[in-house]
C-alpha positions as CSV (number, residue, x, y, z in Angstrom):
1,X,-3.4,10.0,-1.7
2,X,-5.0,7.9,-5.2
3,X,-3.5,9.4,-8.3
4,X,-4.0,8.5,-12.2
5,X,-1.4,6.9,-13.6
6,X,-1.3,5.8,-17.6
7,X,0.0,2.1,-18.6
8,X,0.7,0.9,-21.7
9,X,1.0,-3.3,-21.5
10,X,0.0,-6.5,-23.7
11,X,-3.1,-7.7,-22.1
12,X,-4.3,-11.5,-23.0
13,X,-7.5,-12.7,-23.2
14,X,-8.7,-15.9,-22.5
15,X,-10.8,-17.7,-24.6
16,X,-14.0,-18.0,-21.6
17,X,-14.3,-14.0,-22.2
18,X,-15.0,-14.2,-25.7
19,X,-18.7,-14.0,-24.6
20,X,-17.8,-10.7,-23.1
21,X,-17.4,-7.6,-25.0
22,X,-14.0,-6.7,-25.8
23,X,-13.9,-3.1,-23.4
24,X,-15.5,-5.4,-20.9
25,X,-12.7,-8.9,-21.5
26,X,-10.2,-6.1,-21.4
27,X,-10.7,-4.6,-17.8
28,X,-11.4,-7.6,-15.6
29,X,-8.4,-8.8,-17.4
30,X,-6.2,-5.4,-16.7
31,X,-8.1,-5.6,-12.8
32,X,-6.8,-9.2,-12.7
33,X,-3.0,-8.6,-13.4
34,X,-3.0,-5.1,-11.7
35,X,-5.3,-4.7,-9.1
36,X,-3.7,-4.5,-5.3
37,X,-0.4,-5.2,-6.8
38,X,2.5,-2.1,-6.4
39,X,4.4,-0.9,-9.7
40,X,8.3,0.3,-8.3
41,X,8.1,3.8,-8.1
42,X,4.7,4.0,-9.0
43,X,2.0,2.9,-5.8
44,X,-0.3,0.3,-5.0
45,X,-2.5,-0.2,-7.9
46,X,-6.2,0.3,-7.1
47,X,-8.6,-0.2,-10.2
48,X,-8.4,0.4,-14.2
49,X,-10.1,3.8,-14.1
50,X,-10.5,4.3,-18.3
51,X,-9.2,2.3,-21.5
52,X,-7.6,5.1,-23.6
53,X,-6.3,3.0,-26.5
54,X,-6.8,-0.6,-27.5
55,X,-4.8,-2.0,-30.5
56,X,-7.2,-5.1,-32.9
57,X,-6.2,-8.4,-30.8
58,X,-4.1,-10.9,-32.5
59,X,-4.6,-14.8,-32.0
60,X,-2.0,-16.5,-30.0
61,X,-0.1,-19.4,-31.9
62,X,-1.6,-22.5,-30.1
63,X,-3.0,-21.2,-26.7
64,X,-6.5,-19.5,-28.6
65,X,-5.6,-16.4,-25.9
66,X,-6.3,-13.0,-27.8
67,X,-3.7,-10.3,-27.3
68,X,-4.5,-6.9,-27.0
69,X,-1.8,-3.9,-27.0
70,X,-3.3,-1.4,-24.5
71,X,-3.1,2.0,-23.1
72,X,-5.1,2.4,-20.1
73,X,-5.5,5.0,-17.1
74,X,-5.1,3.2,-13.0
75,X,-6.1,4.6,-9.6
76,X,-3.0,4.0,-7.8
77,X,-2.7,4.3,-3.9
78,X,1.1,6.9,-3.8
79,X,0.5,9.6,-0.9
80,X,2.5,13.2,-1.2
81,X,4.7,13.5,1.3
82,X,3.8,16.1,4.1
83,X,0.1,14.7,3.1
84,X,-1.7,13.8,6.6
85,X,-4.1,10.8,6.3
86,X,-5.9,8.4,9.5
87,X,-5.8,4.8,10.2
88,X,-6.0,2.4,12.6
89,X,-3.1,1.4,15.1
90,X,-2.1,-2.3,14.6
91,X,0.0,-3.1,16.9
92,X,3.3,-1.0,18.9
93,X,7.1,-2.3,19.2
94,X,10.5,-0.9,20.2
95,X,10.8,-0.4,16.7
96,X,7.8,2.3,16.4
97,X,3.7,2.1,15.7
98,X,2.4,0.2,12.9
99,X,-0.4,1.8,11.4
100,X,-2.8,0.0,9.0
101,X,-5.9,1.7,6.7
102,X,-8.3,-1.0,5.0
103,X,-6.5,-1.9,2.0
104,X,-3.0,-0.8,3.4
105,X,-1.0,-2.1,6.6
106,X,2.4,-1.3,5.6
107,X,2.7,1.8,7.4
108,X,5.8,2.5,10.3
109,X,5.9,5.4,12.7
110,X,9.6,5.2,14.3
111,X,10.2,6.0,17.6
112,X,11.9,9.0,16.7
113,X,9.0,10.7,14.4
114,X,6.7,10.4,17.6
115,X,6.0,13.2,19.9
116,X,8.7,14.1,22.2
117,X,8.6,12.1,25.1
118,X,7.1,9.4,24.1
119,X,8.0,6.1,25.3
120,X,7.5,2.3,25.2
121,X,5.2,0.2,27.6
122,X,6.9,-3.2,27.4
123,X,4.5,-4.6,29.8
124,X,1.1,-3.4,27.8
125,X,3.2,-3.5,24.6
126,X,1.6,0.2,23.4
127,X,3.7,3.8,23.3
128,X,2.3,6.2,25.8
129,X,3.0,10.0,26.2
130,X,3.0,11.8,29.3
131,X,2.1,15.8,28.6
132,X,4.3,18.1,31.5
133,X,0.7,18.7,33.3
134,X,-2.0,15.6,32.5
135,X,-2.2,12.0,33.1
136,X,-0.7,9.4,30.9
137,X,-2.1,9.3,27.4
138,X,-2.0,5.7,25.3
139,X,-1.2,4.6,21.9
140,X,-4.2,1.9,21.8
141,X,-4.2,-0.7,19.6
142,X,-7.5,-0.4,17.4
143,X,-7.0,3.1,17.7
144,X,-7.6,6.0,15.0
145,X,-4.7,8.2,14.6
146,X,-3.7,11.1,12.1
147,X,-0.1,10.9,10.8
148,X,2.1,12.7,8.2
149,X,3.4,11.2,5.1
150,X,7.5,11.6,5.5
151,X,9.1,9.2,3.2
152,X,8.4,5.7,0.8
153,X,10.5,2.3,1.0
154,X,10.6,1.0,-2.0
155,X,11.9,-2.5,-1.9
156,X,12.7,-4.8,-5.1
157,X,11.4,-8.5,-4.6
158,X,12.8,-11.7,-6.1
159,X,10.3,-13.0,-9.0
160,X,11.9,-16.5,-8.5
161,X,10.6,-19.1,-5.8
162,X,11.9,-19.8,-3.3
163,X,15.1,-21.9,-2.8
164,X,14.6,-24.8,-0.9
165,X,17.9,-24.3,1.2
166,X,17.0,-20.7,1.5
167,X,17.5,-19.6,5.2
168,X,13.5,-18.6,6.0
169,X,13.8,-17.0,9.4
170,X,14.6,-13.5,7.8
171,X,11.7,-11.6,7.2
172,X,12.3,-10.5,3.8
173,X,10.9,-6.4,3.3
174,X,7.7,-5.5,2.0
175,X,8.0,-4.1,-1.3
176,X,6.5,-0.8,-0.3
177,X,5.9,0.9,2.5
178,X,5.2,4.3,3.7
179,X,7.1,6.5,7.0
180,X,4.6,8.7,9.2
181,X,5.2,11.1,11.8
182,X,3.1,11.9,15.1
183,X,5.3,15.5,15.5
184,X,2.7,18.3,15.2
185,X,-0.5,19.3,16.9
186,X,-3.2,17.5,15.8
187,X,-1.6,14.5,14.6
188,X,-1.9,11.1,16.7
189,X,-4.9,9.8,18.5
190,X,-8.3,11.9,16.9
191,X,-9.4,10.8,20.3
192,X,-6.9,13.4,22.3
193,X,-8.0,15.9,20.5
């Protein structure tokens, strides 16, 4: 689920951290620009984990900002697929369960990844499943599930703002989100099993 990844970047440093030391100047200011933020490809970053390399900073020309070349090691958020992991049901749609964990929420399982004969409630707005023998069974909001890892979105976003023209009704992707399946025994609500 959290892997170590190594980035190499400029870093700047303002002039308030001077009264810091420089390993200490160097990681709030890597945690500022990286922290909870996702690298294409890469994962949410988490937290600068280690400073591996730090070049002498050199003096910007009229800001006073320091600028450090650095090389530096980040717990980043990128499950394996086929991993299985828990969360928290958010909410249910025709469109599938959205699952959330505490510093995640962009996580889908589509209607077709659920158990077989699963189906939506659109009066109580939750997915329920009906095994051949047993009562109905819900998919409750608030409720801890398992699910398997079965595929990333990665979606590029526009660095530019917004146009004021620009047509704001479409919800534009989230630039990275993860696929789960409720398939196998054992996955879904911990509480039906």
């Amino acid at each position: 689920m959290f892997i170590i990844s190594t980035i190499a970047d400029l870093i700047p440093i303002c002039p308030e951290d001077f009264d810091k030391s420089s390993a200490v100047a160097i990681e709030d200011n890597i945690n500022a620009k990286y922290a909870n933020k996702v690298i294409q490809e890469l994962g949410l970053c988490m937290s600068f984990y280690c400073l591996l390399e730090a070049s002498d900073g050199l003096i910007g020309h009229g800001t006073g900002m320091v600028n450090a070349n650095v090389t530096f090691d980040m717990i980043v958020f990128r499950p394996h697929k086929g991993e299985i992991m828990m969360g928290k049901i958010s909410s249910g749609s025709e469109k599938g369960i959205k699952i959330t964990m505490e510093f995640f929420s962009d996580i889908l399982i589509p209607p077709s990844l659920l158990m077989e004969g699963a189906k939506f409630d659109h009066a109580e707005q939750v997915w329920t499943f009906q095994p051949e023998d047993g009562p109905i069974m819900y998919f409750d909001v608030g409720e801890i599930v398992r699910f398997r890892v079965e595929a990333e979105e990665w979606n590029e976003q526009n660095p530019n703002a917004p146009d004021v023209f620009e047509d704001t009704s479409e919800i534009k992707p989230v630039s990275y989100s993860i696929i789960g399946s409720m398939q196998l025994d054992g996955l879904g609500p911990v509480a039906w099993w």
